[in-house]
N, CA, C and O atoms as a printed pandas DataFrame, in Angstrom:
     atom_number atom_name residue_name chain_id  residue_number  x_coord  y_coord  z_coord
0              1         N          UNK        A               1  175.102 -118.005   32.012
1              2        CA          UNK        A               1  175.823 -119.169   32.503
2              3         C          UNK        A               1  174.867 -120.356   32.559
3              4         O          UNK        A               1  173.730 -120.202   33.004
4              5         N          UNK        A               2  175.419 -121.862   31.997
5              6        CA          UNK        A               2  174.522 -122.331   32.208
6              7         C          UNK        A               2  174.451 -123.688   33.278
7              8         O          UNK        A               2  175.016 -123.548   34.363
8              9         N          UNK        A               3  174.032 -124.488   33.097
9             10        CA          UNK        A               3  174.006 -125.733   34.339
10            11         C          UNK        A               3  175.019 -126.602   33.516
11            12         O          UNK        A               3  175.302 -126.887   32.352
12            13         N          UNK        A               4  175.504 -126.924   35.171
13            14        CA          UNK        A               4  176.359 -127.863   34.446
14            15         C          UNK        A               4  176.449 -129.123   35.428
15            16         O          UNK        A               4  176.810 -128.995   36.598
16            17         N          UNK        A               5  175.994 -130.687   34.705
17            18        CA          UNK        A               5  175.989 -131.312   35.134
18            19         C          UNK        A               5  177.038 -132.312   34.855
19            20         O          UNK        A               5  177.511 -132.494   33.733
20            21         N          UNK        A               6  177.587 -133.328   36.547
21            22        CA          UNK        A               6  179.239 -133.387   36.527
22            23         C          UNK        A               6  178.508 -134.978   36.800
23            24         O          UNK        A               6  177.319 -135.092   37.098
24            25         N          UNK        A               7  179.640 -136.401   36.605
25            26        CA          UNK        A               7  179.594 -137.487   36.431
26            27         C          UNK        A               7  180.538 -137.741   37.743
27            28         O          UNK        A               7  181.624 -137.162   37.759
28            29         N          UNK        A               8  180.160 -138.618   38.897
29            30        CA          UNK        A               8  181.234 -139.159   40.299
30            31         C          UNK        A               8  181.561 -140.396   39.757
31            32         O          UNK        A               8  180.810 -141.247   39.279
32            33         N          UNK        A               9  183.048 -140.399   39.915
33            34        CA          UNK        A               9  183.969 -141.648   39.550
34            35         C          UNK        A               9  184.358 -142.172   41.210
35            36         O          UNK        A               9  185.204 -141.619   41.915
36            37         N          UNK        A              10  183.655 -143.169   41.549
37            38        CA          UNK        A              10  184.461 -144.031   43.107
38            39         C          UNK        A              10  183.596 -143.277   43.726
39            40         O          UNK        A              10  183.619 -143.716   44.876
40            41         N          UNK        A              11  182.821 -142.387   43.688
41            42        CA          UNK        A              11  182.274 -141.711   45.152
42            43         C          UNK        A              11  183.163 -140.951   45.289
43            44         O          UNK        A              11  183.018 -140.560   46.447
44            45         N          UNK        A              12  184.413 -140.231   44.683
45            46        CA          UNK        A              12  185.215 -139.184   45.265
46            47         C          UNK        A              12  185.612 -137.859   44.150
47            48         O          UNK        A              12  185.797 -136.665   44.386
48            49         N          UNK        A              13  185.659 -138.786   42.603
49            50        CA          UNK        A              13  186.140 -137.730   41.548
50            51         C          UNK        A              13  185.045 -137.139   41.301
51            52         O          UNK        A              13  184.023 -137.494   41.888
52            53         N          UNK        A              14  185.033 -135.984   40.262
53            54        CA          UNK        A              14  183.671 -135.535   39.876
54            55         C          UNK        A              14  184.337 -135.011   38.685
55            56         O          UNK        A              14  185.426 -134.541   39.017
56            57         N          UNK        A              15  184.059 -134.873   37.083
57            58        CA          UNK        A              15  184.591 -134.260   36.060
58            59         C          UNK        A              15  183.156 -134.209   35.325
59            60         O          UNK        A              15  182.137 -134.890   35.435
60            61         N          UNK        A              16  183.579 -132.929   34.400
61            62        CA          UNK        A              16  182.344 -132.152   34.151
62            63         C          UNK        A              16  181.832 -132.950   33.205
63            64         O          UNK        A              16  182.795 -133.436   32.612
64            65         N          UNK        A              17  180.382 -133.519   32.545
65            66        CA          UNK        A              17  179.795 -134.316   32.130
66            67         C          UNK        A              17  179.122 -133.531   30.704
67            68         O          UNK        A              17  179.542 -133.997   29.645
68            69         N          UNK        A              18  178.426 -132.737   30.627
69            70        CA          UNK        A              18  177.998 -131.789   29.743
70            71         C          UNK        A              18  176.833 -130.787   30.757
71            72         O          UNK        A              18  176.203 -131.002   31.792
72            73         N          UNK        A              19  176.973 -129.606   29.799
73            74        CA          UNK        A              19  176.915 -127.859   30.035
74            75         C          UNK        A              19  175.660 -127.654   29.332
75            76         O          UNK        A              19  175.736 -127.707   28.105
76            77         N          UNK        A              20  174.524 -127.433   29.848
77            78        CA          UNK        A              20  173.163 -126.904   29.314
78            79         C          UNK        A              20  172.915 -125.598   29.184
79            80         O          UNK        A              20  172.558 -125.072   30.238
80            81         N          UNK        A              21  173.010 -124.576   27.839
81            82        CA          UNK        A              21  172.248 -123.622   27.741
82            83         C          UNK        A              21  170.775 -123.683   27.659
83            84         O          UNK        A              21  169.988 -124.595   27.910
84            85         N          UNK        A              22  170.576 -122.249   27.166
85            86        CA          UNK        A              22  169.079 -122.277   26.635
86            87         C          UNK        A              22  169.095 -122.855   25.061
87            88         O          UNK        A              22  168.231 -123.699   24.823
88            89         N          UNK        A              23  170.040 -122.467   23.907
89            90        CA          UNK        A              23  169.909 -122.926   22.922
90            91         C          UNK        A              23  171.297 -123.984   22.727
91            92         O          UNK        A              23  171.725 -123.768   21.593
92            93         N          UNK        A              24  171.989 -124.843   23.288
93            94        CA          UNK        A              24  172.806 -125.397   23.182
94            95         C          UNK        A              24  173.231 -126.108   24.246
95            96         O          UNK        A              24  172.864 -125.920   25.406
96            97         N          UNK        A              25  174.337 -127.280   23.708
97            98        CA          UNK        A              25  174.532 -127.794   24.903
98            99         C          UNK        A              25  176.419 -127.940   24.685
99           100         O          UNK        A              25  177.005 -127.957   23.603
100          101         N          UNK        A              26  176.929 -128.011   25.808
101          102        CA          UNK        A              26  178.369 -128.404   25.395
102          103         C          UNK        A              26  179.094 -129.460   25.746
103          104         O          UNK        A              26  179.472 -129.380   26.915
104          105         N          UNK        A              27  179.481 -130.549   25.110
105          106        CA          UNK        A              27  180.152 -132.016   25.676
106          107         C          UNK        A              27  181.511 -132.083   24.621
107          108         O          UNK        A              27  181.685 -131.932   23.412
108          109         N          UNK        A              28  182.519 -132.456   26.027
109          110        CA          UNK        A              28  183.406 -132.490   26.021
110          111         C          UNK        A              28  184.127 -132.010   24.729
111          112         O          UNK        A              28  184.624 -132.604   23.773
112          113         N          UNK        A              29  183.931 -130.139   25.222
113          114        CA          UNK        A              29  184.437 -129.048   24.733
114          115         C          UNK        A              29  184.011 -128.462   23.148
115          116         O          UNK        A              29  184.491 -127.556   22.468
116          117         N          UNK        A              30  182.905 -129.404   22.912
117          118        CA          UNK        A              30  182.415 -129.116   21.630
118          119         C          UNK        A              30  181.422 -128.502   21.882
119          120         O          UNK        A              30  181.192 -128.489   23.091
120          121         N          UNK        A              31  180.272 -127.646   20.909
121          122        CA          UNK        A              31  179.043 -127.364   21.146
122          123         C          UNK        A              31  178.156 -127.788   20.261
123          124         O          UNK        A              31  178.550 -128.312   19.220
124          125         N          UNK        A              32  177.225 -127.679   20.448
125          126        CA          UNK        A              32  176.045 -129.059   20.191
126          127         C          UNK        A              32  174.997 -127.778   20.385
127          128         O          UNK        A              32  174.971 -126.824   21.163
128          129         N          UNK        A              33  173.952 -128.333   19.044
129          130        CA          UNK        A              33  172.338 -127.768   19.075
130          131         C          UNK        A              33  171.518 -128.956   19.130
131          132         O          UNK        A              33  171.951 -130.080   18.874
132          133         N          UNK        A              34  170.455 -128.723   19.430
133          134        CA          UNK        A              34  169.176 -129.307   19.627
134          135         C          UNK        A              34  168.940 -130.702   18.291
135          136         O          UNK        A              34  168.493 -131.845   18.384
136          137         N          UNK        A              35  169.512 -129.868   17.076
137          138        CA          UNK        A              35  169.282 -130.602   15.915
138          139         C          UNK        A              35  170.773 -131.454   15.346
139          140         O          UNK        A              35  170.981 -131.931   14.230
140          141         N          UNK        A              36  171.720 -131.432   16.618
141          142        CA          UNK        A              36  172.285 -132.339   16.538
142          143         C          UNK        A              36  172.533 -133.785   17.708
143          144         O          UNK        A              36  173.540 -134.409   18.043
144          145         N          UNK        A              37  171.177 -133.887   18.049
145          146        CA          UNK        A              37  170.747 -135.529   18.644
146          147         C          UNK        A              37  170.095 -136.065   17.286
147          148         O          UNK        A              37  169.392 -135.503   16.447
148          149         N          UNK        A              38  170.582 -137.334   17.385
149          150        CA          UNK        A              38  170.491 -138.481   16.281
150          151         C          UNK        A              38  169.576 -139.123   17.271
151          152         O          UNK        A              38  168.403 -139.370   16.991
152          153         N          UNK        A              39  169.915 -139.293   18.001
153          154        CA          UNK        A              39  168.723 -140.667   19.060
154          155         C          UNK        A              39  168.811 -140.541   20.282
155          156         O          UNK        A              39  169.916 -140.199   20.703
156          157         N          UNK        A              40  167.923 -140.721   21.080
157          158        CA          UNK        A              40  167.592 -140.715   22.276
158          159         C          UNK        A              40  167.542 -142.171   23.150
159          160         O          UNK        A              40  166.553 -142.867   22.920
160          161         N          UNK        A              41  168.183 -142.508   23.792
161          162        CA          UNK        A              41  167.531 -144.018   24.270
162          163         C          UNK        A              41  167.795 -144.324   26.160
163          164         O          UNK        A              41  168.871 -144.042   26.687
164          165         N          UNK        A              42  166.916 -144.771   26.751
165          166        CA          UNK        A              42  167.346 -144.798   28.305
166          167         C          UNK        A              42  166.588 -146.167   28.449
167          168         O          UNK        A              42  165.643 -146.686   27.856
168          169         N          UNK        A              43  167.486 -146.564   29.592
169          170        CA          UNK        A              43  167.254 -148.362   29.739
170          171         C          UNK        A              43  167.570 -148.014   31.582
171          172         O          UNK        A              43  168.239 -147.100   32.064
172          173         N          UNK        A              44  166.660 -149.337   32.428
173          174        CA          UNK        A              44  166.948 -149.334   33.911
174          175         C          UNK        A              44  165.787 -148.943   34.247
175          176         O          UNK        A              44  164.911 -148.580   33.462
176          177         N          UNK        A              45  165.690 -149.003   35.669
177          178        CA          UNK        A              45  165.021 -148.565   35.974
178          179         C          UNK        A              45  164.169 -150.079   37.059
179          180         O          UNK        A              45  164.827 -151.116   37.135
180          181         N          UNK        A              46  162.778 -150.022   37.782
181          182        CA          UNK        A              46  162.774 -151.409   38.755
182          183         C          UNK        A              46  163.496 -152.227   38.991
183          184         O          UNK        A              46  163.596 -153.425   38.726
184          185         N          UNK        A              47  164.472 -150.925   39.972
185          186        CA          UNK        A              47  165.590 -151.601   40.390
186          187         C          UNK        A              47  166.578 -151.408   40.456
187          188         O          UNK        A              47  167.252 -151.459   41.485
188          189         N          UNK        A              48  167.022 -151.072   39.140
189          190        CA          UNK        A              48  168.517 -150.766   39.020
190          191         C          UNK        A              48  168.267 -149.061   38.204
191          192         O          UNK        A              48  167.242 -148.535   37.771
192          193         N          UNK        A              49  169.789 -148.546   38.264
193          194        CA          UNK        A              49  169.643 -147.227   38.042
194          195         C          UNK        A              49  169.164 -147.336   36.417
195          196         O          UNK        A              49  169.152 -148.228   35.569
196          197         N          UNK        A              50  168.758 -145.836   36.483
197          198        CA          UNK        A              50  168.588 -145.392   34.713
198          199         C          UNK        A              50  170.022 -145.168   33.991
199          200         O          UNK        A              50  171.010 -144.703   34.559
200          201         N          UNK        A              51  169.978 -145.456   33.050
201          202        CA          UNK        A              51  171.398 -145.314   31.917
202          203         C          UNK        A              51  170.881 -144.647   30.834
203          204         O          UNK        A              51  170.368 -145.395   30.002
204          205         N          UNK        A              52  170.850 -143.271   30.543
205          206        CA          UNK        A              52  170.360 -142.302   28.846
206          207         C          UNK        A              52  171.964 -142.660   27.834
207          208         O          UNK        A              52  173.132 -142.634   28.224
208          209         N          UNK        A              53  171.557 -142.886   26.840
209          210        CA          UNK        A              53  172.722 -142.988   25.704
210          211         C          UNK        A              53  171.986 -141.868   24.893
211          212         O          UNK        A              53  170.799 -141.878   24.568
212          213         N          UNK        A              54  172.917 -140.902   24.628
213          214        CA          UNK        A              54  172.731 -139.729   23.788
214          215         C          UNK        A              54  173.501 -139.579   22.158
215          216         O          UNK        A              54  174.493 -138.895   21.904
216          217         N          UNK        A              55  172.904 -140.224   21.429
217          218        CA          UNK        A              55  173.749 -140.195   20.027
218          219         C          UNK        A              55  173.583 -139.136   19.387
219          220         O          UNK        A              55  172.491 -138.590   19.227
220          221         N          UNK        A              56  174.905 -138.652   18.859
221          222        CA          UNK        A              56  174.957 -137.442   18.255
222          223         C          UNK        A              56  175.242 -137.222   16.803
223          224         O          UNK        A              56  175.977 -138.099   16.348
224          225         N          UNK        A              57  174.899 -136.362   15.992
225          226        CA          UNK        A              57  175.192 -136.782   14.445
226          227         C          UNK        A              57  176.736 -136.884   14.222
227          228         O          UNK        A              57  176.882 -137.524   13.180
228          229         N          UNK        A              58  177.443 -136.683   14.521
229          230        CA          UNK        A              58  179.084 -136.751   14.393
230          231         C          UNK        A              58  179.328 -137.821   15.302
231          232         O          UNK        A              58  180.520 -137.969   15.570
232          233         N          UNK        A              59  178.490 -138.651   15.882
233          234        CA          UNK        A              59  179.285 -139.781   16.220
234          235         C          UNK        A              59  179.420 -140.397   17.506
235          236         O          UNK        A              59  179.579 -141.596   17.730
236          237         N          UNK        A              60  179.347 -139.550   18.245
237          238        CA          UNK        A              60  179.844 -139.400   20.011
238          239         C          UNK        A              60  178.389 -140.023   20.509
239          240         O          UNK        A              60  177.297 -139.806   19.984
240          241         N          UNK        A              61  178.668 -140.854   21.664
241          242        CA          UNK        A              61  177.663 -141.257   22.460
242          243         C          UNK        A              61  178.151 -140.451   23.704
243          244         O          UNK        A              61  179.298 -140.223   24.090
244          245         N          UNK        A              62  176.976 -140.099   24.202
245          246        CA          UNK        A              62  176.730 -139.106   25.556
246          247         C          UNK        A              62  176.671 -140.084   26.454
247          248         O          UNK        A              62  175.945 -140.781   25.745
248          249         N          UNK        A              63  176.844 -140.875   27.614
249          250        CA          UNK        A              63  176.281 -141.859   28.395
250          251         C          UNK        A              63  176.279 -140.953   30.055
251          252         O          UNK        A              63  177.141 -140.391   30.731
252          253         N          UNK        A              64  174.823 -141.207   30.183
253          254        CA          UNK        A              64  174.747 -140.822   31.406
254          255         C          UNK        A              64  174.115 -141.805   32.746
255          256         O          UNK        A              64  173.071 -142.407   32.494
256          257         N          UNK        A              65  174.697 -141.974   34.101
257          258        CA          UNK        A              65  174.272 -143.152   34.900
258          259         C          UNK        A              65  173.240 -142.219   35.704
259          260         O          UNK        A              65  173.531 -141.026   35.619
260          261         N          UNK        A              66  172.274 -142.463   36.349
261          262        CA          UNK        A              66  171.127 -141.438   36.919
262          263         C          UNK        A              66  172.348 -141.710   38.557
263          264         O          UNK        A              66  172.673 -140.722   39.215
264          265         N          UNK        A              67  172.724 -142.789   38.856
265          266        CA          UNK        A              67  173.483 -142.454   40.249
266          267         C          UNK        A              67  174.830 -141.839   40.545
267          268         O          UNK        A              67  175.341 -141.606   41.640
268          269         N          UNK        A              68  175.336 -141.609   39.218
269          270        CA          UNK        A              68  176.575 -141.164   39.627
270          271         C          UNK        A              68  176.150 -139.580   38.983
271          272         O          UNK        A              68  177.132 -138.841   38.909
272          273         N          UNK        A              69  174.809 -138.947   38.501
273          274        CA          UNK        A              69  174.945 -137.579   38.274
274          275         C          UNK        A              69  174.770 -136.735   39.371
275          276         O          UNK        A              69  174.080 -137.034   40.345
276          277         N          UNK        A              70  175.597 -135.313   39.186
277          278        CA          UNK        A              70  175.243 -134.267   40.043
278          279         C          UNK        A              70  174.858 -132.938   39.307
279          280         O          UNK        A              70  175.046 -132.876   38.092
280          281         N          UNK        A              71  174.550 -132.317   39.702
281          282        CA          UNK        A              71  173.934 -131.114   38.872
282          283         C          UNK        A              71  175.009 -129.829   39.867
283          284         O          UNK        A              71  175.106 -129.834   41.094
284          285         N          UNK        A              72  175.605 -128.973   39.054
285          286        CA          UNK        A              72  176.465 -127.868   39.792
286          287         C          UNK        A              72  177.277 -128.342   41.428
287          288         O          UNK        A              72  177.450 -127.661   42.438
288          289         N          UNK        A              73  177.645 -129.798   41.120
289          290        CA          UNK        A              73  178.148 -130.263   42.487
290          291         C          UNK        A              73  177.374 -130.612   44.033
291          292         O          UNK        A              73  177.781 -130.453   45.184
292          293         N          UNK        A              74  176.342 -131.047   43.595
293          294        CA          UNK        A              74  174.834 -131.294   44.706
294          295         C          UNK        A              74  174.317 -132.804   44.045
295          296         O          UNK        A              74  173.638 -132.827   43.019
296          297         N          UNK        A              75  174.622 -133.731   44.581
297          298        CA          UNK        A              75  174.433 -134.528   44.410
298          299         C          UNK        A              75  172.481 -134.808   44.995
299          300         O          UNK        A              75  171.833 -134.237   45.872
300          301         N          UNK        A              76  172.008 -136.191   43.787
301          302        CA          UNK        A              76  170.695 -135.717   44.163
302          303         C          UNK        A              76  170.392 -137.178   44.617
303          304         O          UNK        A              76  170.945 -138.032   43.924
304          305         N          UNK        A              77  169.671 -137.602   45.578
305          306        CA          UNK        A              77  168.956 -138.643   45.752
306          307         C          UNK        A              77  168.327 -139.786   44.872
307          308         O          UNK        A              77  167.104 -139.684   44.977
308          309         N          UNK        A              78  168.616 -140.682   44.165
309          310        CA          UNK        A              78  167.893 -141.644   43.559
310          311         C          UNK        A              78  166.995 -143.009   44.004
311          312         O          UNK        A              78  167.513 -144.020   44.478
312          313         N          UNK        A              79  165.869 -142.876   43.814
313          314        CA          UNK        A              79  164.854 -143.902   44.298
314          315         C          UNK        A              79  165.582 -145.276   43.821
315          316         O          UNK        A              79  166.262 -145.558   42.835
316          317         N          UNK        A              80  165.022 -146.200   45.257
317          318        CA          UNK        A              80  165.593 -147.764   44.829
318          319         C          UNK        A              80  164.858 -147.915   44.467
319          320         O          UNK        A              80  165.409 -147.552   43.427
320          321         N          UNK        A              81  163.179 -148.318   43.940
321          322        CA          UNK        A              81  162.683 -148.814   43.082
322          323         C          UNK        A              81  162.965 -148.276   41.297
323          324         O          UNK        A              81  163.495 -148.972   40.432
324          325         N          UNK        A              82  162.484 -147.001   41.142
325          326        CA          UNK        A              82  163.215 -145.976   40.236
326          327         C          UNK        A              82  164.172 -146.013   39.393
327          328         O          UNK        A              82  164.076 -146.161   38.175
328          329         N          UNK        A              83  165.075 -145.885   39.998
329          330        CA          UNK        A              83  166.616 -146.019   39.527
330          331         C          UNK        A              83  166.771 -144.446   39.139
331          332         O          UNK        A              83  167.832 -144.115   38.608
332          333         N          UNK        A              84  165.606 -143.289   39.414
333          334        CA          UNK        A              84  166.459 -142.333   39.176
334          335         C          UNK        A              84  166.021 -141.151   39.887
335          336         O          UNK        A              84  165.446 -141.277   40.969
336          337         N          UNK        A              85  166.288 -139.762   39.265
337          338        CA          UNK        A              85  166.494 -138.805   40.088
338          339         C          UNK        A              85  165.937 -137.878   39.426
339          340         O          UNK        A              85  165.694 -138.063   38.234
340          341         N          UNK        A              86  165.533 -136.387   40.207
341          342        CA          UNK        A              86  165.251 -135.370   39.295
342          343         C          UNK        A              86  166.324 -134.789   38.601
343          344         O          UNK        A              86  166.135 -134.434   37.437
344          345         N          UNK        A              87  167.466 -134.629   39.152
345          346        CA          UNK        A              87  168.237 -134.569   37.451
346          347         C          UNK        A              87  168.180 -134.684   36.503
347          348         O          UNK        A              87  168.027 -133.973   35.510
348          349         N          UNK        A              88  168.421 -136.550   36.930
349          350        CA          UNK        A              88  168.098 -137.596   35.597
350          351         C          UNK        A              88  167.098 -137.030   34.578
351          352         O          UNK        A              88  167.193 -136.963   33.353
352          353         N          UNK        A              89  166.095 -136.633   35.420
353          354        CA          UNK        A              89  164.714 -136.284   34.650
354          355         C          UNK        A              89  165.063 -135.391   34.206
355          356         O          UNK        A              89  164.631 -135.218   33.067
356          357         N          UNK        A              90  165.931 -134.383   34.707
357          358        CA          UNK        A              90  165.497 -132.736   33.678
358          359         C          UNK        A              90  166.592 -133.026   32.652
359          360         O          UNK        A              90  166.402 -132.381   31.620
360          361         N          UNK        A              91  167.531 -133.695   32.625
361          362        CA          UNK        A              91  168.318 -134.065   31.329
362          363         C          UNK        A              91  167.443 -134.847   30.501
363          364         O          UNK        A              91  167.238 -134.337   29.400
364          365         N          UNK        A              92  166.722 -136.224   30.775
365          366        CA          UNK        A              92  166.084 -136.921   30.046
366          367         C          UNK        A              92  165.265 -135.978   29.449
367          368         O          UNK        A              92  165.229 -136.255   28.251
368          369         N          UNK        A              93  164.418 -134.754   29.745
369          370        CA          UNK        A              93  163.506 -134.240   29.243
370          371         C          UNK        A              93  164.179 -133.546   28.085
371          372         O          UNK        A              93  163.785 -133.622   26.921
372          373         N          UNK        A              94  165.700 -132.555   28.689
373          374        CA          UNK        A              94  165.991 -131.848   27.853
374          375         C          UNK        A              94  166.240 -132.242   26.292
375          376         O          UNK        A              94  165.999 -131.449   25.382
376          377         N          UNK        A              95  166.871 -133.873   26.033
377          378        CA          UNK        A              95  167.902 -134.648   24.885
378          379         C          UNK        A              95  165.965 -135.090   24.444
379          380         O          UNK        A              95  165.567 -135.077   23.279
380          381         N          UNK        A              96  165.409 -135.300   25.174
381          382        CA          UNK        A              96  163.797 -136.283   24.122
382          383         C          UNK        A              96  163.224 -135.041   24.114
383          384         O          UNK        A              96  162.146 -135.392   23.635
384          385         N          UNK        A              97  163.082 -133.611   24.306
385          386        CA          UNK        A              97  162.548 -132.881   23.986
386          387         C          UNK        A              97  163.156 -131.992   22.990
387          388         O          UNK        A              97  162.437 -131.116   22.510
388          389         N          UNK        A              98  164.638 -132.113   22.530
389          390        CA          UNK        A              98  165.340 -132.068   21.520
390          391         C          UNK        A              98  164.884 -133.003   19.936
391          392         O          UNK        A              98  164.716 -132.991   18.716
392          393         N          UNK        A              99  164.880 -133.603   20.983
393          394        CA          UNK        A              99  165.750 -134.847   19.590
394          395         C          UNK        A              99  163.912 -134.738   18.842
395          396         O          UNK        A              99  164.158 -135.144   17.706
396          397         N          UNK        A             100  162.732 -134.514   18.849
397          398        CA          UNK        A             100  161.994 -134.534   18.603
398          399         C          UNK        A             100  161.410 -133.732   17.212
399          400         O          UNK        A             100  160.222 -133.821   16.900
């Protein structure tokens, strides 16, 4: 089973964001390998939150906000200088340690 990290709409919704295996990942109901990130890019940060855009070879942008992520429904703390979180981080690591 793997992690699954969910996106908060208003502070109240939560819908599932994408699903991390060990060799795969799954967004919105498709599955995805390692060697299908096209680009990596994250912007923010002194100050305002982090934003990762995840481009994929078929097309789809991944967009993730570092304040509205939760990881298995546990929402995590984000630094105000920062803009982000250890989440943030273990996704950022996972898509630039892919896409590489």
């Amino acid at each position: 089973m793997g992690i699954t990290y969910n996106h908060r709409h208003l502070g109240i919704f939560s819908r599932p964001l994408v699903t991390i295996e060990d060799d795969c990942f799954y967004y919105k109901n498709s599955r995805y390998t390692h060697s299908d990130i096209k680009n990596v890019r994250v912007v923010g940060g002194g100050g305002q939150p982090q934003r990762m855009g995840v481009k994929l070879v078929d097309g789809r942008l991944l967009l993730v906000n570092a304040v509205a992520l939760e990881r298995d429904g546990v929402k995590a703390k984000t630094g105000f200088l920062s803009g982000t979180n250890s989440f943030f981080e273990e996704l950022r690591e996972f898509f630039e340690g892919s896409s590489t």
